[in-house]
N, C-alpha and C positions, 0 to 999 in steps of 0.2 A: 571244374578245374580251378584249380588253388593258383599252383605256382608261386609259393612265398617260401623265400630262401633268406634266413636270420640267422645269422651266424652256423654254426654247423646244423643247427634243425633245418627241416624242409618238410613242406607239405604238398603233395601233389595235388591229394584232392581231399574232400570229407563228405562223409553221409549226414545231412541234417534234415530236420521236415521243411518240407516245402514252402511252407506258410515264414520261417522261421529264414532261411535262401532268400526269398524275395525281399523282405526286410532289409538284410543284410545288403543285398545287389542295390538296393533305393538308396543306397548311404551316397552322397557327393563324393566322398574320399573316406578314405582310411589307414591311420596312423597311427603308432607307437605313441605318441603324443596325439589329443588324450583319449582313445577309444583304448588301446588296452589298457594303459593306466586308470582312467576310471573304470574298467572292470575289473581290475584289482583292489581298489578304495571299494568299490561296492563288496567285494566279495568279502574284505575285512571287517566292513559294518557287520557281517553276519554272523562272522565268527573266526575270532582273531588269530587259529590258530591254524585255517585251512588253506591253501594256496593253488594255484591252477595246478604245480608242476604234480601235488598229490591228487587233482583231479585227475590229470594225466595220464600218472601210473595208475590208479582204479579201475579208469577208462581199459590200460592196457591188460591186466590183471585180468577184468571180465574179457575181452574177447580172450587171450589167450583160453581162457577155461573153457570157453565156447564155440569157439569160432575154429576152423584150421590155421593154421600157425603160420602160413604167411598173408593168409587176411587180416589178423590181426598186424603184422609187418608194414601190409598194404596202409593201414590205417592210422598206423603209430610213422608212415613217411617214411617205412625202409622198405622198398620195392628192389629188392637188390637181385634176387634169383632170377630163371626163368618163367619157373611156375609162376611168381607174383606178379611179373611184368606183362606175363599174359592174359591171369586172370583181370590186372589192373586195366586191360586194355580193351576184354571182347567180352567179358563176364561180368559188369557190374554190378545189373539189374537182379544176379544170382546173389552179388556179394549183399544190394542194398536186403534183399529176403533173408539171407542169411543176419544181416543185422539187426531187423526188426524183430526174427525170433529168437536172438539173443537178448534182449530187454525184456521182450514177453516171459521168458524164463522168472524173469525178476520182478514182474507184475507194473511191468512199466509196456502198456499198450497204446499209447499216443502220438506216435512217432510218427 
């Protein structure tokens, strides 16, 4: 569980690899100042032309093609239906299977 509410975005939660969660969870703090701003300088050292918000949309582009349409919802932080807020609630561990073999589709098996 996320629970970060930035201006009208919101995340309730996300699927990441475990190894990749604990990292994260060992941080002291975390803020806008400069942990996502230096993930924005890093990202432009790589190439100047890419930004999170087109990571975003990609991100949401694949599950839509993949995924059912409010797992993707679920993910992109609009859990707005029924279906979603159920699934988002007693179905995870369907949803995290369901997102690992949406990557495997793309030859991305690491997760």
């Amino acid at each position: 569980m996320i629970q970060w509410h930035r201006g009208h975005k919101k995340c309730y939660f996300t699927i990441v690899p475990t190894k990749l969660w604990e990292e994260f969870r060992s941080l002291p703090s975390f803020a806008y100042n400069p942990h996502i701003k230096s993930a924005h300088a890093y990202i432009k050292t790589k190439d100047t032309t890419l930004t999170f918000m087109w990571l975003r949309k990609a991100h949401y582009n694949v599950m839509c093609r993949t995924m059912k349409p409010f797992e993707a919802n679920i993910l992109a932080g609009r859990a707005k239906t029924v279906d979603a807020k159920h699934y988002a609630m007693y179905e995870l561990d369907l949803m995290s299977s369901n997102y690992i073999n949406t990557w495997s589709k793309f030859g991305i098996n690491d997760i």
